[in-house]
Structures are given as structure tokens and as C-alpha cells.
N, C-alpha and C positions, 0 to 999 in steps of 0.2 A: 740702105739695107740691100742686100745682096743674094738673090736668090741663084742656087746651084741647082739643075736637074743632075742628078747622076742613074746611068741604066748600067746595069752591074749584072751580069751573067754566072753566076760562077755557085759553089758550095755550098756556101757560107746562110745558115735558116738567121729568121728572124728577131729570133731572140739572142744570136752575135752581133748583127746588125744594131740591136737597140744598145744592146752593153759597147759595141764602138763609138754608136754617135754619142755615149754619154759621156765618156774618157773625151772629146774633143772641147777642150775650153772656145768660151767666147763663141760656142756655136748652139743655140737653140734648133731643136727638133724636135718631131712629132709624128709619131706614123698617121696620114692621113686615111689612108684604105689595106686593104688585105684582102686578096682572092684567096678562096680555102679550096683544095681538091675532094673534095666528100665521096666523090664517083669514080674514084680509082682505088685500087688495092696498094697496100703499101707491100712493099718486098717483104718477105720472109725474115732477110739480114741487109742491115742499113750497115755502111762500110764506116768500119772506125774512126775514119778521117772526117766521118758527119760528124759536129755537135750540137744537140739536139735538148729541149728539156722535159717534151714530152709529145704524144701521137698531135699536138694540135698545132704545133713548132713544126712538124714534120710536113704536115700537111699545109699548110700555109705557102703556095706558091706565085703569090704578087704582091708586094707592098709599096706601095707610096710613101715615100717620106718628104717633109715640108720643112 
């Protein structure tokens, strides 16, 4: 068995993240953690190139995956 870390910087919320690693055959994952931002204001307007499914996807900025 083969464990990968990946630290990935970029756009892309959580709920893309899950629907990629599930397209991947032969590869089991799991999100093991999530930091949530609750303490910050979200923008006004979230730039079209976010895709999002709702304010809790938005806010969700650390996740682990296993």
C-alpha cells in the first residue's frame, strides 16, 4: 500500500476535491479532517471561476485527505 501526501494550494473548494478523488479508480480516499473559517466574512461576490455547493464548501479552508 502506498500512501501519497499531496499539499495543493490553488481554487479548487472541497466538494471538487471529493468528486476528483472519486473519478480516480483503484484509489481509495477519505477526508480525514477539515478546518472551517467561521471568523471571517465571506466576500460580497465569489468569482465565477469558484465552484462551490453552498456557504459551508466555501468556508471550509483545510482538508486532509487519506
Amino acid at each position: 500500500m502506498a500512501i501519497i501526501k499531496i499539499i495543493i494550494c490553488d481554487r479548487i473548494r472541497r466538494s471538487q476535491r471529493k468528486q476528483i478523488f472519486s473519478h480516480l479508480k483503484h484509489l481509495n480516499s477519505k477526508i480525514v479532517f477539515e478546518r472551517s473559517r467561521q471568523d471571517a466574512e465571506l466576500p460580497e461576490k465569489i468569482d465565477s471561476s469558484i465552484q462551490y455547493t453552498d456557504e459551508e464548501d466555501l468556508r471550509i479552508s483545510h482538508i486532509g485527505i487519506f
